[in-house]
C-alpha positions as CSV (number, residue, x, y, z in Angstrom):
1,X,17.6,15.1,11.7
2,X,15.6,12.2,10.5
3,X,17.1,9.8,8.2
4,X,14.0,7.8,6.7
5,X,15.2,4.8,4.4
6,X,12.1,4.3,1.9
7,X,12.3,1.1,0.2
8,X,9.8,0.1,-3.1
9,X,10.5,4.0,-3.2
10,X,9.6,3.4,-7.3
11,X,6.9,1.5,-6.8
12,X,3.0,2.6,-6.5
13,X,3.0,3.6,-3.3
14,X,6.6,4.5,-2.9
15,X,5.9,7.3,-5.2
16,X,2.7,9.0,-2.9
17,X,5.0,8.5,0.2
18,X,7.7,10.6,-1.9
19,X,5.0,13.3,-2.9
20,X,4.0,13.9,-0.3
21,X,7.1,14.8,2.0
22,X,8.3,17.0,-0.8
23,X,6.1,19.3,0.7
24,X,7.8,18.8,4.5
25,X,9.9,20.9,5.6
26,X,10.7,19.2,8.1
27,X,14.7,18.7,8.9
28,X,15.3,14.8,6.9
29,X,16.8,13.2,4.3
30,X,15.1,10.5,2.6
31,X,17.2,7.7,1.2
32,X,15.1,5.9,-1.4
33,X,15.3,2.6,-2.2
34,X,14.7,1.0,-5.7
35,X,15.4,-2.3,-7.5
36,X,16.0,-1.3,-11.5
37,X,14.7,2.0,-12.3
38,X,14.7,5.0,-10.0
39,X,12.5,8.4,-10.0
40,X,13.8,11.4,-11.3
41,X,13.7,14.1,-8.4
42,X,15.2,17.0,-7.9
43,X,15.0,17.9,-4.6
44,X,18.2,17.4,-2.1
45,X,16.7,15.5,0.5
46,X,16.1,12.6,-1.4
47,X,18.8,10.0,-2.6
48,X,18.7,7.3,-5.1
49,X,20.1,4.4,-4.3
50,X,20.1,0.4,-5.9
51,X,19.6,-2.6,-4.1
52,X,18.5,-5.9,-4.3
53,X,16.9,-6.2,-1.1
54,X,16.8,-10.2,-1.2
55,X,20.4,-10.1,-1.5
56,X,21.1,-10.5,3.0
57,X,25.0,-9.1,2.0
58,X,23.9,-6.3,0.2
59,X,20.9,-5.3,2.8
60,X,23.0,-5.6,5.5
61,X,25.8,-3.3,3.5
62,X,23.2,-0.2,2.6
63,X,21.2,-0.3,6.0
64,X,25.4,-0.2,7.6
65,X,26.1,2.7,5.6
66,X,22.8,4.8,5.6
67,X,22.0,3.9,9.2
68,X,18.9,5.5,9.4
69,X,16.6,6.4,12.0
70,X,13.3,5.4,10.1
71,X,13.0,2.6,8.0
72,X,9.4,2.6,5.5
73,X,9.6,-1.1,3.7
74,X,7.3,-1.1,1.5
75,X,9.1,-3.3,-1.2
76,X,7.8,-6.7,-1.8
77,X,6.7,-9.2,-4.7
78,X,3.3,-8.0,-6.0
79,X,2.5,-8.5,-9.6
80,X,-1.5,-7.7,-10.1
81,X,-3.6,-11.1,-9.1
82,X,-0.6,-13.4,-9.1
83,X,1.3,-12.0,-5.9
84,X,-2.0,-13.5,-3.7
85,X,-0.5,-17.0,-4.5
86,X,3.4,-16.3,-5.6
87,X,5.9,-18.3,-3.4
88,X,8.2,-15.2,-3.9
89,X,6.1,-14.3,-0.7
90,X,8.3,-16.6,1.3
91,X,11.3,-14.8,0.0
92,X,10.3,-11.7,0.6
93,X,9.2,-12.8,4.7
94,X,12.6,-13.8,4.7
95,X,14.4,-10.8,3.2
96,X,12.0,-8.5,5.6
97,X,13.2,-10.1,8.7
98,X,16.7,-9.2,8.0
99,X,16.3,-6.2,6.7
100,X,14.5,-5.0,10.0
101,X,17.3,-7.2,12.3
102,X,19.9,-5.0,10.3
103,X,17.9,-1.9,10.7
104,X,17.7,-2.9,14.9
105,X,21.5,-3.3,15.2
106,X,22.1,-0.1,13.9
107,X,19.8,1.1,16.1
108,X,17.0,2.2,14.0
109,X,13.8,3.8,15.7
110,X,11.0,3.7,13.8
111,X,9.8,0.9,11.5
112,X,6.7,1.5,9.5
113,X,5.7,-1.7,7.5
114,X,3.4,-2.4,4.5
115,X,0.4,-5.0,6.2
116,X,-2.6,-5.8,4.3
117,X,-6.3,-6.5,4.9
118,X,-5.7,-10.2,3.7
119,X,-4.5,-10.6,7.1
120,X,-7.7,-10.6,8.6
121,X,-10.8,-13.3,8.4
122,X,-13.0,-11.8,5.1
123,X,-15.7,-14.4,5.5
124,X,-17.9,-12.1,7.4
125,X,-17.9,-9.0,4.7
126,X,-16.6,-6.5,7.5
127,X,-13.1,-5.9,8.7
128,X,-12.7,-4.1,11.9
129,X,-9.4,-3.9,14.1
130,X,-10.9,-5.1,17.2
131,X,-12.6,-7.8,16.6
132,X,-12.0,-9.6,13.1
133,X,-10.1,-12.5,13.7
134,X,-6.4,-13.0,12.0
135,X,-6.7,-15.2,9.6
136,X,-5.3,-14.8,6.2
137,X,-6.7,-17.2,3.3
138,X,-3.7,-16.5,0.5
139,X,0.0,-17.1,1.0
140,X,0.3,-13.2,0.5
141,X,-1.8,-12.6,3.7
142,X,-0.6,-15.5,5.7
143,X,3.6,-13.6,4.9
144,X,2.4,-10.6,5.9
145,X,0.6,-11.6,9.1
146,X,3.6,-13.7,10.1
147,X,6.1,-10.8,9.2
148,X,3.9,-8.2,11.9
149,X,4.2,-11.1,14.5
150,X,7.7,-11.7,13.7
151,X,9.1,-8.4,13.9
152,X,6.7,-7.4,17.2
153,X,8.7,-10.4,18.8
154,X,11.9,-9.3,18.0
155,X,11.8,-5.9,18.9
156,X,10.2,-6.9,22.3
157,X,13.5,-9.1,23.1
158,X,16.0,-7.6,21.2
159,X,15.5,-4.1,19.8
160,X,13.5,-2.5,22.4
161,X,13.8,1.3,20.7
162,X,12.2,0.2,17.7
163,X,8.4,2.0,17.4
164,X,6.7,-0.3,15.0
165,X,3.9,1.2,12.8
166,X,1.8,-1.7,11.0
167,X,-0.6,-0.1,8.5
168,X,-3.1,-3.2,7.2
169,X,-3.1,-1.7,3.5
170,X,-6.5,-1.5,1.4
171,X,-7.6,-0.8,-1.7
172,X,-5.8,1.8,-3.4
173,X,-5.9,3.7,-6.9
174,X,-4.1,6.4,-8.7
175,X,-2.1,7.8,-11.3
176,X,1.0,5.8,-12.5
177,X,-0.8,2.5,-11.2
178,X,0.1,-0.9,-12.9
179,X,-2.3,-1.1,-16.0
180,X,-3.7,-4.5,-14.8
181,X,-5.2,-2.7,-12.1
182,X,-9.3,-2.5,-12.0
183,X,-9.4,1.4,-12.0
184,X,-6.9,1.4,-15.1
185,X,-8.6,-1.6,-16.6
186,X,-12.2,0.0,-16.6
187,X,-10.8,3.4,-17.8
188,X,-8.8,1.7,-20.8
189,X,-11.7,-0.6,-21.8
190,X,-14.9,2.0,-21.2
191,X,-12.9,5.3,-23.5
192,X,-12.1,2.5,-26.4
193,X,-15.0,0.6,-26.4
194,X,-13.8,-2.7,-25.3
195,X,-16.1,-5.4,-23.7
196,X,-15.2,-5.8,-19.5
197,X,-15.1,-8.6,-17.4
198,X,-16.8,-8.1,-14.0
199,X,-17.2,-10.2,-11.4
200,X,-20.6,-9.0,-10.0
201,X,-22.0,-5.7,-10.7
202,X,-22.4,-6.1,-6.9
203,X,-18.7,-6.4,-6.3
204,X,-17.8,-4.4,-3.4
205,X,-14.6,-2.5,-2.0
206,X,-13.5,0.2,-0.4
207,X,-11.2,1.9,-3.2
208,X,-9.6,5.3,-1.9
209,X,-7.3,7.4,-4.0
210,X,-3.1,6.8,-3.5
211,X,-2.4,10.3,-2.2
212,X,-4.3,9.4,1.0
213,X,-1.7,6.6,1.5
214,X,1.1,8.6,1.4
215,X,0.0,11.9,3.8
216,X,-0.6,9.6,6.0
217,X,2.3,7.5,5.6
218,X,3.8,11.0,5.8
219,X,2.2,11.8,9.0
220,X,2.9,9.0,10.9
221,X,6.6,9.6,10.3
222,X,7.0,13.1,11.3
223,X,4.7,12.7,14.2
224,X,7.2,11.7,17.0
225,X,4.1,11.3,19.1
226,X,2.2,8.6,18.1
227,X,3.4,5.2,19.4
228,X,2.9,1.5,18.3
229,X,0.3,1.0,16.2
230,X,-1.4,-1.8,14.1
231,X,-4.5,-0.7,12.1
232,X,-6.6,-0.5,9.1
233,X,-4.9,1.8,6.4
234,X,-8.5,2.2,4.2
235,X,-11.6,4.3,3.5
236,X,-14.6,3.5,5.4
237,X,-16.6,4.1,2.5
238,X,-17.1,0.7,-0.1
239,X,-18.0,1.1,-3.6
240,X,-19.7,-1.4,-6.4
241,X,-18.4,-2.1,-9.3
242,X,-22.0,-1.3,-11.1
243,X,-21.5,2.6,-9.5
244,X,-18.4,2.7,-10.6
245,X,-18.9,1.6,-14.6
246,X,-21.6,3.3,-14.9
247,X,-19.9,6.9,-13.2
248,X,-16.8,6.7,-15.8
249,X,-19.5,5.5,-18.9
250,X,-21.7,8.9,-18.1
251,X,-18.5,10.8,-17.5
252,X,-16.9,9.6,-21.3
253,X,-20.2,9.3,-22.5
254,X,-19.2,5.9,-23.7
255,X,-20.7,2.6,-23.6
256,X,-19.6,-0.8,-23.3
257,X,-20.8,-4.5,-23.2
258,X,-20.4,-5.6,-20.0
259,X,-19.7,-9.6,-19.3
260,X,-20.7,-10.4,-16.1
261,X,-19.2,-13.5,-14.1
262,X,-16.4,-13.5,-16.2
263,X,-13.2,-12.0,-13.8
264,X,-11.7,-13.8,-11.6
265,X,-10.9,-11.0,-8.9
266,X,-8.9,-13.1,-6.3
267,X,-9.9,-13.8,-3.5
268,X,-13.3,-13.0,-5.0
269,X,-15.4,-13.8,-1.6
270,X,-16.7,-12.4,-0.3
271,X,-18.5,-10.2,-3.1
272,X,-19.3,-7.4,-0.3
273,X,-16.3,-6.0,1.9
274,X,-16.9,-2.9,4.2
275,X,-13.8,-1.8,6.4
276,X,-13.9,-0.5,10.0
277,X,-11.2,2.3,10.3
278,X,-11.4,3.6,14.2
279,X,-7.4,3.8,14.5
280,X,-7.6,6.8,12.0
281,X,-10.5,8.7,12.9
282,X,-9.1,8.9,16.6
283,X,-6.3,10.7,15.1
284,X,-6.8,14.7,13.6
285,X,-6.1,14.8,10.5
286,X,-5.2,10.7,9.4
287,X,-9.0,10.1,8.2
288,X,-9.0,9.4,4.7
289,X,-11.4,12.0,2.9
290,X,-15.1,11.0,0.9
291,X,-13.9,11.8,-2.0
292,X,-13.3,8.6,-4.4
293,X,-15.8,10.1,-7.6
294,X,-13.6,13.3,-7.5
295,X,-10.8,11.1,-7.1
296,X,-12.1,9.3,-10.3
297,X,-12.5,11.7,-12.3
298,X,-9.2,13.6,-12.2
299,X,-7.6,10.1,-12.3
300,X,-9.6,9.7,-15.5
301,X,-8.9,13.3,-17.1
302,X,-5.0,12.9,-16.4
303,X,-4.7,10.4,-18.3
304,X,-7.4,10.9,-20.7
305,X,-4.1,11.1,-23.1
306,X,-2.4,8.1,-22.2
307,X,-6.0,5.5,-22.8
């Protein structure tokens, strides 16, 4: 039976990774990790439990006692805009490294991390696995790039059963996201009439909806065949900001002023950014779905309530 430790298990994407193996039935439990405020759940196979993962004593003590086969960390310091330059990114490299020693000594099998496209070189507008160079411009980017090369080089010397699944994490949106978030922001400000701050009406990104995140997260886990692997965790598809105002305006037949040049959406360069995605379109099944408008749109009427 797989024993999958899910830390940030409250968190954003924590939540899609949990919706999405509710509907497994696969033999696991899921032991799910949160810092002050858990989910309510009620299905068996997942267990609440309260740690302060920068705590090395405390790790080491719940990774003893749970000592699962898969660990899924996707915990970390990332409060909208400020986690790009937080030095809490140092803290969190550090707590990660021994998280993933303690997971090796109890001879854990699978480790699937949280990466990030702010690993990569942006200054050409494309990402693509192959050949984008490594090189993060934020402290944010620059932790999580040395994490991946951190942990690859102590599994190959000391914890050779580890499989170590690096998804390099996009743009993502969905229901429950923080507020300060551009989909919730746009929403909020559009249905009450509030001015927005863009950018660029030409502000490009590849925004995909959360739930893609986690069936895939929830793929990768119960597939026992796929091996290694370090790749872009994003839709292929990139979207402007101008598309998007103007799709939730028509859709809440609402209009807004719009105040152009005035958001500072770190790192803002460049103002075009398309992302290659060959890892999952290799795979059946892993691609993530055309389908950001309808994506939008429910987003938008299920929590029509809460703007």
């Amino acid at each position: 039976m797989k024993k999958i430790l899910l830390t940030g298990a409250s968190g954003f994407f924590g939540r899609s990774v949990i919706d999405s193996l509710k509907h497994n039935s696969d033999n696991f439990e899921c032991f799910c990790v949160y810092h002050s405020k858990p989910l309510k759940t009620s299905e068996k196979k997942f267990h609440w439990m309260q740690c302060d993962l920068l705590n090395k004593e405390k790790t080491e003590q719940l990774i003893n006692n749970v000592k699962p086969s898969h660990l899924v960390h996707l915990a970390w310091h990332v409060p909208p805009q400020k986690f790009w330059t937080a030095e809490e990114n140092i803290d969190w490299l550090h707590a990660s490294i021994n998280l993933f020693q303690t997971f090796g000594k109890n001879d854990g099998q699978v480790f699937v991390g949280a990466g990030t496209l702010a690993e990569y070189d942006w200054s050409s507008g494309t990402i693509d696995e192959a050949t984008t160079p490594l090189k993060p411009n934020t402290l944010y980017g620059q932790c999580k790039k040395s994490l991946c090369d951190v942990l690859i080089s102590l599994r190959n010397t000391h914890y050779p059963q580890i499989k170590i699944i690096w998804p390099r994490i996009g743009y993502f949106f969905g229901p429950d996201e923080p507020k300060e978030k551009i989909m919730s922001k746009l929403i909020y400000s559009i249905q009450n009439e509030l001015p927005i701050d863009l950018a660029s009406h030409n502000f490009i990104r590849p925004y995909a909806h959360v739930k893609y995140f986690g069936e895939i997260m929830h793929k990768l886990l119960i597939n026992d065949g796929i091996g290694d692997a370090v790749f872009n965790m994003s839709c292929s598809n990139s979207y402007s900001l101008k598309e998007i105002v103007d799709f939730i305006q028509t859709k809440l037949n609402k209009n807004t002023r719009e105040n152009l040049n005035n958001y500072n959406a770190y790192p803002s360069l460049p103002i075009s950014l398309s992302v290659q995605t060959g890892y999952l379109k290799n795979i059946p099944g892993l691609e993530i779905a055309d389908s950001f408008f309808d994506d939008l749109e429910t987003m938008m009427g299920n929590n029509n309530e809460g703007f």
